[in-house]
C-alpha positions as CSV (number, residue, x, y, z in Angstrom):
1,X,106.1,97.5,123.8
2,X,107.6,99.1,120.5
3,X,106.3,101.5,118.6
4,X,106.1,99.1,115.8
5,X,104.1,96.8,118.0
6,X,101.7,99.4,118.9
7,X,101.0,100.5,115.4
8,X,100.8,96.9,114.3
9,X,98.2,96.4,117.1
10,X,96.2,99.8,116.0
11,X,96.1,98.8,112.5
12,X,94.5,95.0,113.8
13,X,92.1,96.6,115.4
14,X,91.2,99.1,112.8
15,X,91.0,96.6,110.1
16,X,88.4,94.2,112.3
17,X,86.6,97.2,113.1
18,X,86.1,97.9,109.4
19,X,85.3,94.1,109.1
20,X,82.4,94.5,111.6
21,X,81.0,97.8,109.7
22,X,81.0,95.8,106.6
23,X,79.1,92.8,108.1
24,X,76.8,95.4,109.2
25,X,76.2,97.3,106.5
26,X,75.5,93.6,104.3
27,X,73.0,92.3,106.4
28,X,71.0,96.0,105.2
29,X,68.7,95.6,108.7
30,X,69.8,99.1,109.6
31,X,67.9,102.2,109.0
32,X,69.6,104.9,106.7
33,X,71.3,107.7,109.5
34,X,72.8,104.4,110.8
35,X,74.1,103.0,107.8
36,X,75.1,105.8,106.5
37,X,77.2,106.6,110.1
38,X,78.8,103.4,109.6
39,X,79.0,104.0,106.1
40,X,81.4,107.2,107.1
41,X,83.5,105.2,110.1
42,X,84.7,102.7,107.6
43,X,85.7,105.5,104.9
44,X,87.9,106.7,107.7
45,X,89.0,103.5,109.2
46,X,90.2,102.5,105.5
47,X,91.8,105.5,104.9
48,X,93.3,105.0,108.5
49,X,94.2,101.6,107.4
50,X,95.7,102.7,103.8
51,X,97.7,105.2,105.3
52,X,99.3,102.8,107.8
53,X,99.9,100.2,105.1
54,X,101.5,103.5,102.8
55,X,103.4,104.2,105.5
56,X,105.1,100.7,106.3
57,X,105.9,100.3,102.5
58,X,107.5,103.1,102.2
59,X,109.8,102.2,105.2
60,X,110.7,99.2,103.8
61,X,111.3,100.7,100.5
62,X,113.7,102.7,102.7
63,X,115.4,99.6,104.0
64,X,115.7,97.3,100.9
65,X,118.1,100.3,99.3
66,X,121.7,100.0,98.5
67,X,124.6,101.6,99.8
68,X,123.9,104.1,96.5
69,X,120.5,104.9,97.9
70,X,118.9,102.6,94.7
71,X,116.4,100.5,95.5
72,X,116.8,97.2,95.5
73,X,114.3,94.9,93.9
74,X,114.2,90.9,93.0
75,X,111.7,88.9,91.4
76,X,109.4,86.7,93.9
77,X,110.4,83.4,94.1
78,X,107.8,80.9,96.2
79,X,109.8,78.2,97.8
80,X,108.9,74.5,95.9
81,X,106.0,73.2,97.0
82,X,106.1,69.0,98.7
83,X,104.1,68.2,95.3
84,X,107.0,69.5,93.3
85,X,109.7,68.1,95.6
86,X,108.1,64.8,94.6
87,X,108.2,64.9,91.3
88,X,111.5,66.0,91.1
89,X,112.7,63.0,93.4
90,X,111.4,60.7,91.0
């Protein structure tokens, strides 16, 4: 397994663990030291999760430069949807 892979994986699982904290800390049935333990796993786990997310932008930010070191940016273009296909058939 890369290293990629792993860190893909860790960020998964860090990102449904903060999922579960929140589901926890909605349904309010918890008493106060417990919420507010949960309360501090998912401040880490979304910094955790920011950091990762930081850290893969700037790698790609890294790989979408020119051969001047520039980066390289486009405008987003979303592929034509089967509606718009249509209508442009007809």
């Amino acid at each position: 397994m890369s290293n990629g892979q792993e860190q893909a994986r860790t960020f998964e699982a860090s990102l449904e663990a903060l999922e579960q904290i929140v589901r926890q800390l909605e349904d309010g049935d918890l008493p106060l030291e417990k919420s507010l333990e949960l309360f501090e796993q998912g401040i880490r786990l979304s910094r955790e999760c920011q950091e990762r997310l930081s850290q893969a932008e700037r790698r790609i930010e890294i790989l979408l430069r020119d051969n001047q070191g520039r980066p390289v940016t486009a405008a987003f273009k979303e592929p034509p949807s089967d509606a718009n296909n249509r209508a442009n058939e007809e």
